[in-house]
C-alpha positions in Angstrom: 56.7 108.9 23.9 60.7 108.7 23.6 62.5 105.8 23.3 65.6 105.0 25.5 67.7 105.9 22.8 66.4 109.2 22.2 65.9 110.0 25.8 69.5 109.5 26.0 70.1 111.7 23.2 68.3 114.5 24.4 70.1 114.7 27.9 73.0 117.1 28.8 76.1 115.3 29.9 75.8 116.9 33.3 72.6 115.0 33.8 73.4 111.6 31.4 74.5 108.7 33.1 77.5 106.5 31.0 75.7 102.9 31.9 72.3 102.4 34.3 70.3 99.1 33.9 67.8 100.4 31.5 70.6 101.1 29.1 72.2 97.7 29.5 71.7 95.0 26.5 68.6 93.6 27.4 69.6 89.9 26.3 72.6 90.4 29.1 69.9 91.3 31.8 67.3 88.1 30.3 70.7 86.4 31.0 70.6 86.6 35.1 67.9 84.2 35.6 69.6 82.0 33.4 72.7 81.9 35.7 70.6 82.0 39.2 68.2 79.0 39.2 65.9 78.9 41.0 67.1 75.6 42.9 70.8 76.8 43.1 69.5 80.0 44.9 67.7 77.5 46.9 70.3 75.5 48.0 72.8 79.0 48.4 70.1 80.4 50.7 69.8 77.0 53.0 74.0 77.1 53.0 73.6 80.4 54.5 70.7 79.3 56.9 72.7 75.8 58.2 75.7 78.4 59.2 73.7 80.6 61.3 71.5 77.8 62.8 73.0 74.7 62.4 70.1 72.1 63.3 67.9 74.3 61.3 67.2 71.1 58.9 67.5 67.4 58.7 71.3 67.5 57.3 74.8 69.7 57.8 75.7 70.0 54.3 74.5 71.1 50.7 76.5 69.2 47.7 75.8 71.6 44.6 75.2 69.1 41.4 75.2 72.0 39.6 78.3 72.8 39.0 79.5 69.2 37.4 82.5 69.5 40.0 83.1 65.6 41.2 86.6 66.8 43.1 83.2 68.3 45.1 82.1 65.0 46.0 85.6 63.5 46.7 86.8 62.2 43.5 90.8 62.6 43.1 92.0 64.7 40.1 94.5 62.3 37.9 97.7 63.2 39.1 99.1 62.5 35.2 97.5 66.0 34.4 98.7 68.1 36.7 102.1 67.0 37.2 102.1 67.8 33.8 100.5 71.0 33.8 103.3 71.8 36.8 105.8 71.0 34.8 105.1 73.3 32.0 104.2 76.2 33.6 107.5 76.5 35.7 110.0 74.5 33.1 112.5 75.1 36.0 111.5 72.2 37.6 112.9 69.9 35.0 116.3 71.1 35.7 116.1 70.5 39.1 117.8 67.5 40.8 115.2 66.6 42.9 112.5 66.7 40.2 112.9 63.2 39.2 111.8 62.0 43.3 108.5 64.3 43.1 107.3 63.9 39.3 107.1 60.3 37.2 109.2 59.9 34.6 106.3 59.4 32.4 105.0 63.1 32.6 108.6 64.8 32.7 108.7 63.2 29.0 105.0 65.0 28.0 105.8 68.2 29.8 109.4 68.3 27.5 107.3 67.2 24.0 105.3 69.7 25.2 107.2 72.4 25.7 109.0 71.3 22.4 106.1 72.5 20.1 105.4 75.7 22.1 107.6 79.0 20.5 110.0 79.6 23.2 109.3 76.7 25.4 107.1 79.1 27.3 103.7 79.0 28.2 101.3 82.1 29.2 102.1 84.0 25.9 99.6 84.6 23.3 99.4 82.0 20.2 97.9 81.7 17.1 93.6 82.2 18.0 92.9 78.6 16.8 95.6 77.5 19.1 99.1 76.8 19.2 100.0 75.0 15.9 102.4 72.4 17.2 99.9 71.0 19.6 97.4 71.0 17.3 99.3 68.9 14.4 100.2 66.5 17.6 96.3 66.1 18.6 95.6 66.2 14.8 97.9 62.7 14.6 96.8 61.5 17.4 93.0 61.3 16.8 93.8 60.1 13.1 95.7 57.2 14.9 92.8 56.4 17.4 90.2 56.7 14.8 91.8 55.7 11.4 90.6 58.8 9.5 92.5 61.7 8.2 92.8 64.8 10.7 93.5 68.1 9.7 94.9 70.2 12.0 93.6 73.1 10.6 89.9 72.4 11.8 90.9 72.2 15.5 90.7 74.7 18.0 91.9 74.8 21.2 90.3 76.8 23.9 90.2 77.2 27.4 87.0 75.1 28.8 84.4 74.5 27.2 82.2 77.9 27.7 84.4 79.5 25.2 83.7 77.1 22.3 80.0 76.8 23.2 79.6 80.4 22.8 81.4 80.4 19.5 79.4 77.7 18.2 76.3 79.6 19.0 77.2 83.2 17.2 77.9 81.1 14.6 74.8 79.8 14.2 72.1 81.7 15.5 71.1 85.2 13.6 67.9 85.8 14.9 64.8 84.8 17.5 63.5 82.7 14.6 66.8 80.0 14.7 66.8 77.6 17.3 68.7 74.9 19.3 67.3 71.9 20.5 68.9 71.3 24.2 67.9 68.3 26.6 66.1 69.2 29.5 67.3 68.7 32.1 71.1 70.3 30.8 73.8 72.3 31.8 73.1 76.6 31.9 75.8 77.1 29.6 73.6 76.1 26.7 70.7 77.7 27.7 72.4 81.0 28.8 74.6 81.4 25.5 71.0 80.3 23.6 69.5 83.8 25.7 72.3 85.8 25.3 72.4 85.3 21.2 69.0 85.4 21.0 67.9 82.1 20.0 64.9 80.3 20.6 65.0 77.2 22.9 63.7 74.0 21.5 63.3 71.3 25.1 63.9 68.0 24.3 62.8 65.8 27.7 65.4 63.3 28.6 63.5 60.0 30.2 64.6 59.8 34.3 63.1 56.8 34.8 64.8 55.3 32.1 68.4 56.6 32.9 67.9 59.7 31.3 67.6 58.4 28.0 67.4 60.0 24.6 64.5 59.6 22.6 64.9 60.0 19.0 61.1 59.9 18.4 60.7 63.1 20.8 63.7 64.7 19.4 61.6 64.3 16.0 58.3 65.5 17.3 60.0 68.5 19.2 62.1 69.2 15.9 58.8 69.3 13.6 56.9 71.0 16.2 59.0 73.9 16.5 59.4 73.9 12.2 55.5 74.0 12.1 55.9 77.3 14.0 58.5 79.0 11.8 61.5 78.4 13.7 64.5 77.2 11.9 66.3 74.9 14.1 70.1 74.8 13.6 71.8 72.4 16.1 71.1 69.9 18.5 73.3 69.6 21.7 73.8 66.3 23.3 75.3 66.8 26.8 75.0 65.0 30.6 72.9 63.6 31.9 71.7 62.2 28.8 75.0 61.7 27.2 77.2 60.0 30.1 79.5 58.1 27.8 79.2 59.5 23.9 77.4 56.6 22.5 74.1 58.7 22.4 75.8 60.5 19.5 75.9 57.4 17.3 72.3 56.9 17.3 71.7 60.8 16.5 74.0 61.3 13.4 71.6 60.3 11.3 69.3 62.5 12.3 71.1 65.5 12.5 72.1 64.0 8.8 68.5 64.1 7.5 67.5 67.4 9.3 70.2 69.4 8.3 71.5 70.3 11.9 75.0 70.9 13.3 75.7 68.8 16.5 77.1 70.6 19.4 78.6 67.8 21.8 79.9 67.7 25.0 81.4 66.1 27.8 82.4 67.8 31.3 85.4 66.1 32.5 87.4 67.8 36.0 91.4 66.9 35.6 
């Protein structure tokens, strides 16, 4: 029998079709059920249900915990941020009189040091792909200052969220089923839907509920050996919510990651 591939080849262009879902990368289509979950389908399906009959259940509203969104939930964004933000994407502002009654003083002085390292005082334009270099010497001084250890600026990169890095991380890493990533269980889709779409092999690490959702570092060692015993090279180990609330997991995983030969891939979801 044919392949796809050679079907294709065979067929006039009167009767070919450009793009159909049997021609579409098969790790993009593994991706969907990635992105759907099974409980966020859930909880989109009973949304729809409570508007069309309202006393249909127990409650009147869904709150998706999915989506690591506390502004969801009520939590105020810090005002420091966007004022800033503001400021620098409409550099008008700082020339106008009435500025100084809407904005603190405190972020009209970041939004000008901002602007200051940013070619044209203009933001929206594209910059150098690790980032704009200005900012990145100023975050390169400023984590050398908050951590006493030389910086480069050269080894930052600046993105926009953390999806893009993620995803950069992982086509670094992975070059075939046989590499894998060890990701916490329960964890954010990002990981496990940029694992799918690169083709890696997921490695579950079961974070302890009843314990806070702790890490253990004999289980991360059982799971890492297990999956070694079966071939599969293991290349990274992310450390993300809910088993990483405040960074002080990583400290007790460096040296693991330092015997094992794995690159760490952190991260922490913060809404500004």
């Amino acid at each position: 029998s044919l392949t796809l591939r050679e079907e294709e080849a065979t067929m006039s262009p009167a009767s070919a079709r450009a793009l159909t879902v049997d021609s579409l990368n098969p790790k993009v289509l593994a991706l969907a059920d990635h992105l759907r979950g099974a409980v966020a389908g859930r909880a989109q399906r009973m949304q729809k249900e409570l508007e069309t009959n309202p006393g249909l259940y127990p409650f009147d509203e869904i709150i998706y915990c999915n989506l690591s969104n506390p502004h969801y939930l009520g939590q105020q964004p810090i005002k420091f941020f966007r004022e800033v933000l503001a400021l620098c994407d409409y550099p008008h502002l700082l020339n106008c009189s009435v500025t100084s009654s809407i904005f603190s003083s405190d972020a009209i002085t970041r939004a000008r040091e901002i602007l200051d390292l940013i070619p044209g005082r203009a933001m929206g334009g594209y910059s150098h792909c690790q980032g704009t270099e200005g900012l990145r010497n100023a975050i390169a001084v400023g984590i050398a200052t908050r951590d006493a250890f030389p910086c480069n600026a050269e080894d930052i990169f600046l993105t926009d969220g953390a999806a893009a890095p993620v995803h950069m991380v992982m086509h670094l890493l992975i070059r075939d089923e046989k590499d894998g990533i060890l990701c916490p269980i329960p964890s954010h889709f990002l990981y496990t839907s940029s694992m799918a779409l690169c083709g890696a092999t997921l490695v579950p690490y079961y974070l302890d509920e009843s314990g806070g959702w702790a890490v253990s570092i004999s289980d991360l060692k059982k799971q890492l050996d297990g999956a070694r015993s079966e071939g599969i090279t293991v290349r990274g180990l992310v450390v993300v919510n809910p088993g990483n609330p405040t960074g002080q997991v990583c400290l007790l995983i460096i040296d693991l990651c330092n015997s094992y030969i794995l690159v760490q891939v952190l991260m922490w979801l913060n809404c500004t």
